[in-house]
N, C-alpha and C positions, 0 to 999 in steps of 0.2 A: 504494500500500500504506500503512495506518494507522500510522503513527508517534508516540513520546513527544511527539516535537517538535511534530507538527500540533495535537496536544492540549493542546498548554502555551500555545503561542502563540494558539488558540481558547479558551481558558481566560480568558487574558491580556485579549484583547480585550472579552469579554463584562464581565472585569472594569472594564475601563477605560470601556467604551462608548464606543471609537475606537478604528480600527485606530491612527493614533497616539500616542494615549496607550497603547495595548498596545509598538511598537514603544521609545517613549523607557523603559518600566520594564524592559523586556528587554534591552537597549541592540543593538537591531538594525533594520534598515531597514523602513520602513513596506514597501515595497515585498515583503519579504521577508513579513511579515505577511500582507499580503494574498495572495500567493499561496500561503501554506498554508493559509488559508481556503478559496479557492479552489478547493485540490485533496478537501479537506474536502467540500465541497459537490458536487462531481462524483460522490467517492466514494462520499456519502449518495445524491445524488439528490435532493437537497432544499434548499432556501435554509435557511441555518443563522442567518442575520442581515436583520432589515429594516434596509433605508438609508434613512436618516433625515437631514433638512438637515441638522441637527448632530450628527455619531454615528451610533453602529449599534445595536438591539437584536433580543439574541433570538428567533428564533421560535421554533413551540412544537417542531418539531424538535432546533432550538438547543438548546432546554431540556435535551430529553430525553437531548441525546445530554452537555450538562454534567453532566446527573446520575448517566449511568451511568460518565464517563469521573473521575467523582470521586475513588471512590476506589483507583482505580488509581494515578492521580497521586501520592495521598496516600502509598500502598505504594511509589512508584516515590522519592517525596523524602524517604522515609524510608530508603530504602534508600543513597539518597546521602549522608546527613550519616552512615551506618554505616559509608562505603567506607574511609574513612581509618583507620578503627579495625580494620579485620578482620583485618590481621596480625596484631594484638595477641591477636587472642581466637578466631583457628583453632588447633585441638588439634593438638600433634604426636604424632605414632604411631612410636614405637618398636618394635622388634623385639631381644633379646637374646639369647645364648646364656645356657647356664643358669650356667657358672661365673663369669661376669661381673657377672648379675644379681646372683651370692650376696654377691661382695665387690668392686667398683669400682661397680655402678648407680646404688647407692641413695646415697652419699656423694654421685658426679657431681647425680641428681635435685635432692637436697638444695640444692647449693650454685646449681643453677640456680635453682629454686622463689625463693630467696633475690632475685634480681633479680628474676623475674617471676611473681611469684606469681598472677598473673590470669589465668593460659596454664594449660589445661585438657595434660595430660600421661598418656596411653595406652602400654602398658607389655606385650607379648608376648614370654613368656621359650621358647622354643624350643631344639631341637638347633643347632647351630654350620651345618649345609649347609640346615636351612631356612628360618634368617635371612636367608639369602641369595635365595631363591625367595619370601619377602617382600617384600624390596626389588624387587627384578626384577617383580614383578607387581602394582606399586603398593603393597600392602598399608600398607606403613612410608614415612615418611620420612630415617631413620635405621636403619642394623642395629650393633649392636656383636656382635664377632665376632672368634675366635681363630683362629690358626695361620698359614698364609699369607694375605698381602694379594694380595684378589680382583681380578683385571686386568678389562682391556678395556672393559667399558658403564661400568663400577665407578671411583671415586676414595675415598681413605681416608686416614686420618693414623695413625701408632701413638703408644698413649697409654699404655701400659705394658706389664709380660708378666709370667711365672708358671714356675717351674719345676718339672718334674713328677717323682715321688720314686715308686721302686719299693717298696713295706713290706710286711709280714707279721706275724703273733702271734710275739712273742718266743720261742718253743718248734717255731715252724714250720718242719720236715727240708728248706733249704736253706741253701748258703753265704754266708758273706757279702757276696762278693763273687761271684757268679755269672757264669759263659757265660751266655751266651744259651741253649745247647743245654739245660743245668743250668733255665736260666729256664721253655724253655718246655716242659720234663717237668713243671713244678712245675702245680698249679690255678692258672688266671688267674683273677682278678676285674675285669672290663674293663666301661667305658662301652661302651655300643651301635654299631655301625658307623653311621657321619656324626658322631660327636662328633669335636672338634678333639683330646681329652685320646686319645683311642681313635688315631687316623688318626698322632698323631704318633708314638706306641708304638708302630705297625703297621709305622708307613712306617721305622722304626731297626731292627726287624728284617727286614724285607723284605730292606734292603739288605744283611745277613750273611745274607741266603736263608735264612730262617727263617720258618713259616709262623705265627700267631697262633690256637689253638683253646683258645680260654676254656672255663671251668668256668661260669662267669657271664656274662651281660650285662646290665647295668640301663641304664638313662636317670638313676639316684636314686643319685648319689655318696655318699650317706650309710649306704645299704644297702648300698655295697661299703666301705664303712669298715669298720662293724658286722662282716661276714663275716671279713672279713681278721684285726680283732681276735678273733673267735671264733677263728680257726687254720684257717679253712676253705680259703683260697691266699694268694696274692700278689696285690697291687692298686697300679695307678699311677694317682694323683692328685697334683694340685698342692699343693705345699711348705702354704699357709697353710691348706689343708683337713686335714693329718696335722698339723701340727705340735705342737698341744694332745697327742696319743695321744702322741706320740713321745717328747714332755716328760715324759708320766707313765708311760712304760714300758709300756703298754698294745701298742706295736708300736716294731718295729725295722727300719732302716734298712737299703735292700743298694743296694752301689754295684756298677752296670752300666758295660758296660763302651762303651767311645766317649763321645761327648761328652756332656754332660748336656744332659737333655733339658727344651725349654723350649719354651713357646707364646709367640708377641707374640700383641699384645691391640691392637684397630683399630676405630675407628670409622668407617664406609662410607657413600656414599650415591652415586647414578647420576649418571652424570658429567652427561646433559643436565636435569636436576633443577634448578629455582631454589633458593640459598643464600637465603633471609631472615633478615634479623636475629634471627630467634629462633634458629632452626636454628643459626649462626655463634656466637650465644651459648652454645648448649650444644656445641659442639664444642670453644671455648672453656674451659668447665667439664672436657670429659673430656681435654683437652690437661694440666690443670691437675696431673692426677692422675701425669705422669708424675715427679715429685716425692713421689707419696704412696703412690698402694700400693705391697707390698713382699710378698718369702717372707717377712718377718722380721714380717709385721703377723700382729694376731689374726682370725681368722674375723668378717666382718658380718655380725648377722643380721638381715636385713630386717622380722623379729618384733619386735625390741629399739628399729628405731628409732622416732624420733617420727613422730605420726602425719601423715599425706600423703594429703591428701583429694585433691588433684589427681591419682594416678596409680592405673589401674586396673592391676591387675596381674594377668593373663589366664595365670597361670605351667602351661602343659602337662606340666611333668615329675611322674610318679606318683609317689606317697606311698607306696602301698600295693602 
């Protein structure tokens, strides 16, 4: 079977015009030389070399098969002075949830861009359960993702969290401190079933046997802002997405009852997966953050910051 190898070393040869002087440029045995000529020759069916007292030359088979095997070679040793470099310059594919993306991504992106800014960086902002079926089906090399950390195929680090705040239009007919029973008479404004924001509200009343039937359901946290300040229901979202409203009196505050309710925030990736230094590097970056974000931060807008030509941002959550 035709190999790099048979082709390098009949390359070699023709060049040198000796199987000797082919084997001393290659630094391997004459012997070895000639029998991949050899098997060269069998394979053709043709003498690929006249022997000559001193040397070997081409024949016109020879020829033809140096010229077609050219530049293959050519592509092939281009390829190898590239090897060393491809980590550097294979893109990684991320996958996000969408409350992540809004305010820990783009600070994490930033400060990696910072070391490597030659590294080509893919950016899919998804629900919270199909970052997960991302990863799991190749898609990504990274999911950032809230609520529990995903076991079994899955490894992950947590790199911050988020607390989630029940609110309402200041004028809106519930207590301040509500039952639950009280709670879920009221209009819910809730994220979509598989959001992390959704599933954690769900799963604190589940356990006082309490069923969850919204008024709303969006994917677009910003339209269940909007509604709740109109006076339309109640809406639970995370502390740093209310906080501006709640500053301005726009909506108010109701403490539920049990423990407050909180997402951790994880960066994931499948356990049999290679870490490459890039990859380690941006884990690196989002480890970084657990020092940084906060409820007590202002909303990132990914609009606001500067500009990021390396990351495409493929964001599915509707606007509209």
């Amino acid at each position: 079977m035709l190999s790099l190898r048979q082709l390098k070393l009949f390359r070699a040869v023709a060049e040198a015009g000796s199987f000797t002087g082919a084997a001393a440029r290659l630094y391997v045995t004459q012997s070895a030389v000639s029998h991949a000529v050899r098997e060269l020759e069998e394979e053709a069916g043709a003498a690929l070399f006249d022997r000559l007292p001193k040397g070997v030359r081409p024949t016109a088979a020879g020829r033809l098969l140096l010229a077609e095997a050219a530049p293959l070679l050519a592509d092939c040793e281009a390829l190898e002075r590239r090897l060393p470099a491809l980590e550097r310059r294979a893109p990684l594919r991320l996958v996000s949830s969408i409350t992540i993306a809004s305010f820990w991504l783009p600070r994490i992106l930033l400060r990696f861009e910072r070391e490597r800014p030659e590294l080509p960086v893919s950016v899919t902002v998804v629900r919270a359960a199909d970052a997960l079926t991302a990863l799991r089906t190749g898609e990504a090399d990274l999911a950032f993702v809230e609520g529990a950390l995903p076991e079994g195929e899955f490894c992950g680090t947590k790199f911050s969290e988020y607390t989630l705040c029940a609110v309402c239009a200041p004028d809106y007919p519930i207590s301040r401190r509500p039952e639950f029973e009280e709670l879920c008479g009221a209009k819910l404004l809730l994220r979509e079933p598989g959001s992390a924001i959704r599933d954690t509200f769900q799963s604190a009343l589940l356990l006082g046997g309490h069923t969850v039937r919204p008024s709303w359901e969006s994917v677009n946290s910003t339209a269940l802002l909007e509604a709740a300040k109109a006076g339309l229901g109640v809406t639970v979202l995370p502390e740093l997405l209310v906080a501006d409203a709640l500053e301005r009196g726009e909506l108010r505050l109701l403490e539920l009852p049990g423990p407050a309710l909180a997402n951790e925030l994880f960066v994931v990736r499948r356990r049999d997966s290679a870490l490459s230094p890039a990859l380690e590097l941006l884990l690196d970056c989002a480890r970084s953050q657990k020092s940084g974000g906060g409820a007590s931060e202002k909303h990132v807008s990914v609009q606001n910051l500067p500009s990021h030509p390396g990351i495409e941002s493929l964001c599915r959550e509707e606007d509209g």
